[in-house]
KOLKE-425050 format. One record per residue (C-alpha): residue in three letters; x, y, z. Coordinates in steps of 0.1 Angstrom, whole numbers, plus 2048, in hexadecimal, padded with zeros to 3 digits. Layout:
// KOLKE-425050
ALAXYZ;...
This chain:
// KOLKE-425050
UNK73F1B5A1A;UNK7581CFA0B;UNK7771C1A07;UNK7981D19FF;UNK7BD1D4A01;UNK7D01E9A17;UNK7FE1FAA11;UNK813208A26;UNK829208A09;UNK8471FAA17;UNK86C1FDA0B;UNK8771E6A28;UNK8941CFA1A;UNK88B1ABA0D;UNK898198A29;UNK8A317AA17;UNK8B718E9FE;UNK8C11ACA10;UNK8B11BF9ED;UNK8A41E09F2;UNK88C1EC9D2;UNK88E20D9D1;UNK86D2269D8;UNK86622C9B3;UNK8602099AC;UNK8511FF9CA;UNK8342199C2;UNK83320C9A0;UNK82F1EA9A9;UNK8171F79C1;UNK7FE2059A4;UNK8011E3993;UNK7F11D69B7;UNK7D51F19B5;UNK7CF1E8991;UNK7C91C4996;UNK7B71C79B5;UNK79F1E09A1;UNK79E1C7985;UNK7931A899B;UNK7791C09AB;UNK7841C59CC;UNK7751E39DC;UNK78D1F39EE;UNK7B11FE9ED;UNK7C0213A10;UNK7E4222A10;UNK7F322AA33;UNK80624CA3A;UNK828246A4C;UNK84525BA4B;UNK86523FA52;UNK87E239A36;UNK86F214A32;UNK84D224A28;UNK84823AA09;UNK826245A0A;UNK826267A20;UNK80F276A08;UNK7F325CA09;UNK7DB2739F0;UNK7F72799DD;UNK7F82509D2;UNK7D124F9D8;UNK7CF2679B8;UNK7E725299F;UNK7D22349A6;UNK7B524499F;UNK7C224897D;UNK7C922297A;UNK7AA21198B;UNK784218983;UNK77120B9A4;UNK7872099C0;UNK77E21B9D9;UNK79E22F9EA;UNK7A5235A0A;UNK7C523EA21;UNK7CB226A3D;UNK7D123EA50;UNK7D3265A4E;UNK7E626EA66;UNK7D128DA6D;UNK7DD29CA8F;UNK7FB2A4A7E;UNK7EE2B1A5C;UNK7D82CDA59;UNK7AF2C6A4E;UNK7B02E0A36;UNK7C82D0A1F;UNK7BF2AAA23;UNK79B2B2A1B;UNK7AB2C59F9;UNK7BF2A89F5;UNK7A628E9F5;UNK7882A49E6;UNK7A32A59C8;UNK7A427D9C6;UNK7802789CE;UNK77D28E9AD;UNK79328299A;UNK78925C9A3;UNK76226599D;UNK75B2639BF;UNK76E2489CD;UNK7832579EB;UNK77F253A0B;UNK797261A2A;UNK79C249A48;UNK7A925DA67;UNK7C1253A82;UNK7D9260A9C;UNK7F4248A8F;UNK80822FA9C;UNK827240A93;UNK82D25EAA2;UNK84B26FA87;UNK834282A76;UNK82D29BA97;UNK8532ADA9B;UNK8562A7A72;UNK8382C3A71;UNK83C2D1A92;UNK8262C3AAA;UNK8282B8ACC;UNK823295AD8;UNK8132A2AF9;UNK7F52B0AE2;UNK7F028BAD6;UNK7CE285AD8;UNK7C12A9ADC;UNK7D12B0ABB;UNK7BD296AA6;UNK79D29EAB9;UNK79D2C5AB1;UNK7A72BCA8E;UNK78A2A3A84;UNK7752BFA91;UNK7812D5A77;UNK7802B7A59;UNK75D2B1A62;UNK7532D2A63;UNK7652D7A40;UNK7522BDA31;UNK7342CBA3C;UNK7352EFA31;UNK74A301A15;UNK74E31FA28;UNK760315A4A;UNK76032FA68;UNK77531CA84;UNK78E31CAA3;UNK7A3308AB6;UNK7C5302ACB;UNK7DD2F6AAD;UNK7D3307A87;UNK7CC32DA83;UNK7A9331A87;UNK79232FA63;UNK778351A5D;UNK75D344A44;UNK77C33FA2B;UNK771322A10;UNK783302A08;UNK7842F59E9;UNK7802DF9D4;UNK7642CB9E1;UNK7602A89DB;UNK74A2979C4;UNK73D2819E4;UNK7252969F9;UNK734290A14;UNK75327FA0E;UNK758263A25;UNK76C264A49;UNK773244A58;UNK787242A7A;UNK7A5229A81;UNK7A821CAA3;UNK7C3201AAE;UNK7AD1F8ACF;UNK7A921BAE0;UNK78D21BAF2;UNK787242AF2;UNK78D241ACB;UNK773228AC8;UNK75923DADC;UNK76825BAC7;UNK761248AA5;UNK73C23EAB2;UNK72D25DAC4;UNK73A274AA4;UNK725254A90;UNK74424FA7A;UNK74C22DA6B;UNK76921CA7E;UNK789208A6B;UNK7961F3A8C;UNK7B91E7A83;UNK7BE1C6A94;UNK7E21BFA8D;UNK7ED19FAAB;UNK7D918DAC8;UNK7B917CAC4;UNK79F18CAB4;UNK784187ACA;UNK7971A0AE7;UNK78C1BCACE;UNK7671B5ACC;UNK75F1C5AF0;UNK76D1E6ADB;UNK7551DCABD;UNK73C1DBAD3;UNK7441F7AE7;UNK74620EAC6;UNK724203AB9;UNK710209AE3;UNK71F22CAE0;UNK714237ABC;UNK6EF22BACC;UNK6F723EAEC;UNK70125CAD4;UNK6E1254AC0;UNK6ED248AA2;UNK6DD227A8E;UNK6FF211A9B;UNK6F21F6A7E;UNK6F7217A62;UNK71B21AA6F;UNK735209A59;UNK7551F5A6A;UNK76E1E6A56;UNK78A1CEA68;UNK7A81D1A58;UNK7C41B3A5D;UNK7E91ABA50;UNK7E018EA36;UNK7ED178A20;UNK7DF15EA00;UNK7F21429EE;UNK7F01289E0;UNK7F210F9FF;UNK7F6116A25;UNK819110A22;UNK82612BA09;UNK80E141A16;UNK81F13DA3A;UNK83E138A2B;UNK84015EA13;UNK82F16CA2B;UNK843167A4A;UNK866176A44;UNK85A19AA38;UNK83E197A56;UNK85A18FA71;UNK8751A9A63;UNK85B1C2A67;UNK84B1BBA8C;UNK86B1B3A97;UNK87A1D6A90;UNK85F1E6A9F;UNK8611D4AB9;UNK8831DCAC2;UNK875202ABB;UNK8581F9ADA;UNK8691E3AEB;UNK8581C0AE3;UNK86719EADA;UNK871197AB8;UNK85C181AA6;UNK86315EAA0;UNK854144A8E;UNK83F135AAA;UNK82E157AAE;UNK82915BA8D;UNK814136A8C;UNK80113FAAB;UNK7F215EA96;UNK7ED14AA76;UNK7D8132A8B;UNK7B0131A87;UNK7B1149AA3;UNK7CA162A9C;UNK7CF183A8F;UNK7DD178A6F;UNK7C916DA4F;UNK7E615BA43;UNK7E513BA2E;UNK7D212DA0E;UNK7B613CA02;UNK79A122A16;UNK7B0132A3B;UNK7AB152A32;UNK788152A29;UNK784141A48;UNK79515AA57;UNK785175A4B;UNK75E164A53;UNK76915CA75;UNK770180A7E;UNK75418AA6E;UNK73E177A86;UNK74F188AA0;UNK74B1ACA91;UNK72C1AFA7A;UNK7421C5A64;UNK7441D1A45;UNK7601D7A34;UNK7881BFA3A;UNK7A31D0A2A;UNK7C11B7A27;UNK7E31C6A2D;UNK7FD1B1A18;UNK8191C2A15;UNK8281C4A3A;UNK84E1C7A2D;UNK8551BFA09;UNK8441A19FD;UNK8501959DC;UNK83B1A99C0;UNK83718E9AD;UNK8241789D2;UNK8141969D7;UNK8021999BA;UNK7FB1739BB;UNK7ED17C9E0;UNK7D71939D3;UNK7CA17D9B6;UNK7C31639CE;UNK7B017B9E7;UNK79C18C9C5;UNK79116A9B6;UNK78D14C9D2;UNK78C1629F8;UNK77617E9E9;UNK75A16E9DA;UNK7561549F4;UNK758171A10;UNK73D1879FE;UNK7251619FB;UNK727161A1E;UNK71F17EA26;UNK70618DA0E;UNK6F11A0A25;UNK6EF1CBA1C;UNK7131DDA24;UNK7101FCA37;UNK71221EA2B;UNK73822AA2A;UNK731248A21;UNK72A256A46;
């Protein structure tokens, strides 16, 4: 199994101290989290696109590219493109740029979002929600396919055999497609024959596998190979030392965040009970010492068959210093031991 880390690159306020690093040294401290993850040989690293003052990558290719520059093996991914409100044509330039300059080790992951400020930020409508992201992976798939593009749709000015350069190094440079636990995106990801990220981010794990299953009985009904199709599960997680620390750092950067979007969605804030229930066996969270989350990690993985599990660990600001002692822990005890268990072939993710 792949496995690999996954930023939103948060500037959220450490809520213990009330200390707010500033965006310049939260992206530094961010390539020193790429480096060592590179260094301990994890294989993948994602960055997420969000455009919220408590986020600083908008321009996921844009960070992609410096830490290609740092790191030698790493594949790099965004987590997610928000693509119905960007335009094909540039993210494919964008990322055939860092599959180049990385030797052929980008990848785009595709999603509608989960925050919708990026639509009136470039002028879109929310009412075109999900027809905007359908007509626009038409147009990315279609630009990876052919140098000359002759197109049309409802939302971009129509293309007439005009080329788009430069192209990657990666023939063709990998899709993927995020869901949350849409059921038409699922069907979406599998009848195109695309490999599928599933975000699984609270409840119990096991509610998603009808949508595991559901995405791997449509890409047979589509008539593709369903075992050739790559999914990775990607998970908020956590390594220390011991259970407690790992609960205990974890929890207060973990709760600031939910609970503010909660009060954006209109769910409970999070308190610490909650919090326990999803570190349990059972739970969403791979929380805890490095023997939990390995646990963790194989449990779901005999739900879901999958992969790749890319670890999100920075959901608020974590201490840089825990952080990077999270990610030692995940690169040198939860790593190995994952990839012993589960040794047979990965799929292609190059689909």
């Amino acid at each position: 199994m792949e496995l690999g880390l996954c930023s939103f690159v948060e500037t959220s306020p450490d809520p213990l101290t009330g200390k707010l690093i500033s965006p310049e040294q939260r992206l530094r401290d961010l390539m020193e989290e790429a480096e060592l993850a590179d260094q301990l040989g994890l294989d993948v690293f994602a960055i997420g696109e969000h455009h919220r003052p408590d986020f600083v990558a908008s321009a996921p290719a844009v960070v992609l590219a410096a830490m290609a520059m740092r790191t030698r093996r790493l594949r790099l991914t965004s987590a997610v493109t928000v693509l119905s409100s960007d335009d094909p044509v540039r993210v494919f330039q964008e990322f055939a740029t860092v599959d180049l300059l990385s030797g052929g080790r980008a990848e785009i992951m595709a999603g509608r979002g989960s925050f919708t400020e990026s639509f009136p930020l470039f002028g879109y409508s929310l009412d075109d929600y999900d027809d905007l992201f359908a007509e626009k992976l038409q147009l990315l798939l279609r630009i990876r396919e052919s140098v000359e593009v002759t197109w049309k749709g409802r939302h971009r000015p129509a293309l007439n055999g005009e080329g788009v350069y430069p192209r990657p190094v990666q023939q063709p440079l990998p899709v993927w497609i995020a869901v949350g636990g849409n059921p038409p995106s699922v069907v979406r990801a599998a009848t195109l024959g695309l490999p599928m990220a599933l975000a699984i981010i609270g409840g119990a794990p096991e509610r998603f596998a009808p949508l595991v299953e559901l995405y791997r009985d449509s890409a047979r009904k589509a008539g593709h190979d369903s075992a050739s199709l790559a999914l990775s599960i990607n998970t908020h997680a956590f390594v220390a030392d011991t259970s407690q620390q790992a609960a205990d750092r974890f929890y207060p950067s973990y709760a600031y965040v939910m609970s503010k979007i909660g009060r954006e969605r209109g769910w409970p804030p999070m308190n610490r009970a909650q919090y326990e229930a999803l570190r349990s066996p059972r739970g969403a969270l791979a929380v805890g010492s490095p023997q939990e989350v390995i646990d963790k990690i194989l449990f779901e993985h005999e739900l879901f068959g999958h992969q790749r599990y890319l670890a999100q660990m920075s959901v608020g600001t974590v201490p840089h210093d825990q952080m990077m002692r999270s990610i030692e822990l995940f690169g040198t005890v939860v790593a190995p031991a994952v990839r012993r268990h589960t040794m047979a072939p990965a799929a292609p993710t190059t689909a």
